[in-house]
Structures are given as C-alpha cells and as structure tokens.
C-alpha positions as CSV (number, residue, x, y, z in Angstrom):
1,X,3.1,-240.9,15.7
2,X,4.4,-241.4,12.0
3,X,1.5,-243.3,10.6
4,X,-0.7,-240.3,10.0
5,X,2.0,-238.1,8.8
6,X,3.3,-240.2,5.8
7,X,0.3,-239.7,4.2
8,X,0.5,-235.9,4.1
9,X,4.3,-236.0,3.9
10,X,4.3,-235.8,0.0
11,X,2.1,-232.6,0.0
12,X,4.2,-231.1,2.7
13,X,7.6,-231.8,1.4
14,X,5.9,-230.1,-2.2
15,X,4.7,-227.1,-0.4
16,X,8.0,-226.3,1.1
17,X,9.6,-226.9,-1.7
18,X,7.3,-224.6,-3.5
19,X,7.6,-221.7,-0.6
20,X,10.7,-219.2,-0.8
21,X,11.0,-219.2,2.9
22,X,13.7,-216.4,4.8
23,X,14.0,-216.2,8.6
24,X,13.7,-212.8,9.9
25,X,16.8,-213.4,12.1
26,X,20.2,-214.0,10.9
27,X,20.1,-217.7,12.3
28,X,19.6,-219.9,9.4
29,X,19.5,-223.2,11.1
30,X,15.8,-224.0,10.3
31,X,16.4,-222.6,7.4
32,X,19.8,-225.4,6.4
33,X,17.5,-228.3,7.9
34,X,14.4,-227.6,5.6
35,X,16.8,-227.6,2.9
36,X,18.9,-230.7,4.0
37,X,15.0,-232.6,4.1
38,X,14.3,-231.5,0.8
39,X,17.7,-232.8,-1.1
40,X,17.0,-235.9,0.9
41,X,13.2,-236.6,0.1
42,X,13.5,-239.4,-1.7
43,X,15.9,-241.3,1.0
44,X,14.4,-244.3,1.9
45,X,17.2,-244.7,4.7
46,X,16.2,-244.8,8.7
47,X,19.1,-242.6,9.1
48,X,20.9,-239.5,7.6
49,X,24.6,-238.5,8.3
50,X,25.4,-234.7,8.9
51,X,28.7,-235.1,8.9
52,X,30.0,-232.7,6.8
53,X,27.2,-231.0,6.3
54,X,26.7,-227.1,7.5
55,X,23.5,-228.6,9.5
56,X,23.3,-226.8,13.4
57,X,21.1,-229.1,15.5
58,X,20.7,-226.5,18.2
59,X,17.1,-225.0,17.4
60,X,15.8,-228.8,17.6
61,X,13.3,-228.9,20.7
62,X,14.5,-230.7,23.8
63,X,11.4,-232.9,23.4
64,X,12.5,-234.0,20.0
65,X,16.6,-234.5,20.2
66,X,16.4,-238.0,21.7
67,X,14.0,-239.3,18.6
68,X,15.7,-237.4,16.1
69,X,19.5,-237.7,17.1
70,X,19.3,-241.1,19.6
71,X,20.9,-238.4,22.2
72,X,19.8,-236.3,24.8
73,X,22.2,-233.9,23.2
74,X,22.8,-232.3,20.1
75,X,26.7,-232.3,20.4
76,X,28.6,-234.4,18.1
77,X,26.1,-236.1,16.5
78,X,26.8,-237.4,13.2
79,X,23.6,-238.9,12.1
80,X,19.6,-238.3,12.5
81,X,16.8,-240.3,12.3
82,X,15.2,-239.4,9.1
83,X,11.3,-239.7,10.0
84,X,12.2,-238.0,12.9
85,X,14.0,-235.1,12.2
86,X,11.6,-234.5,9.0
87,X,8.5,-234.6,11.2
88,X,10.3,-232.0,13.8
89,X,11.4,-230.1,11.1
90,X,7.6,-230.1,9.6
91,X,6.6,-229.3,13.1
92,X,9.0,-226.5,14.1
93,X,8.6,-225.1,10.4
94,X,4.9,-224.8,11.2
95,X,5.9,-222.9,15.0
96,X,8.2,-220.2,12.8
97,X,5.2,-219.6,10.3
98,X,2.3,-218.7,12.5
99,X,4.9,-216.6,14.7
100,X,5.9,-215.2,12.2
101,X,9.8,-215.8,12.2
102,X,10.0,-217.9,8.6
C-alpha cells in the first residue's frame, strides 16, 4: 500500500504546499492535518506525537484510524503513524477536492 505512494509523495506534499486551500465549512480539521504533514515533511520518524498540538482526529475515516492511530478510536491518542496518516490525509484531501468542500 505505501510502496507506490512514496514515489509521488514528493510531488504531492509540493502541490499542497503550493495550493491556498479553505474549507467551505467552519470545520478546519483537514484543514490543521494538511498543515501539521507539511511542517513535518521531512520527518523521517514512523511516528508523530499530537500532543499538544490543535490536531482533531475525528474527520479520519473509520477504515483508516487503526493504521494511522494503532486504535479503533480516535480518543486520546497522542501519536500517529506518519506514512499512515500522510497517505489518509492525501486520500481524504483528494475526497474534499472533487466534492468540492476544500
């Protein structure tokens, strides 16, 4: 699942970065996390801690919260899996554009 992704990741991460992106709603998880990915883009860590952090793991599929957070939950998590939560991000970033929400 990763293999074929890392060698697009660098062109993604640039176009995002490039892209002013807005939600139409006034929930800016996606929003936070697409930010949070792109401070941490040159992390070579498996994981990432969100403590501290303004990050709201709530929008993250069902599908994807036991690869990204190592929970079937998103309560008090403290850490995400950094492939993981950059490829859902990647993923759900691509949902929001063709609907039209980002």
């Amino acid at each position: 699942m990763l293999a074929p992704y890392q060698v697009q990741r660098p062109l993604l991460l640039n176009c995002l970065s490039l892209l002013s992106l807005e939600s139409t709603s006034a929930d800016q998880s996606l929003i936070d996390a697409i930010r949070f990915v792109l401070a941490h883009r040159q992390s070579h860590r498996e994981a990432l801690s969100i403590a501290g952090t303004n990050i709201n793991l709530k929008w993250i599929p069902e599908k994807w919260r036991k690869l990204v957070t190592g929970q079937r939950t998103v309560d008090q998590v403290s850490e995400v899996s950094r492939k993981y939560f950059e490829l859902c991000v990647l993923t759900e970033t691509m949902r929001e554009l063709q609907s039209g929400d980002l």
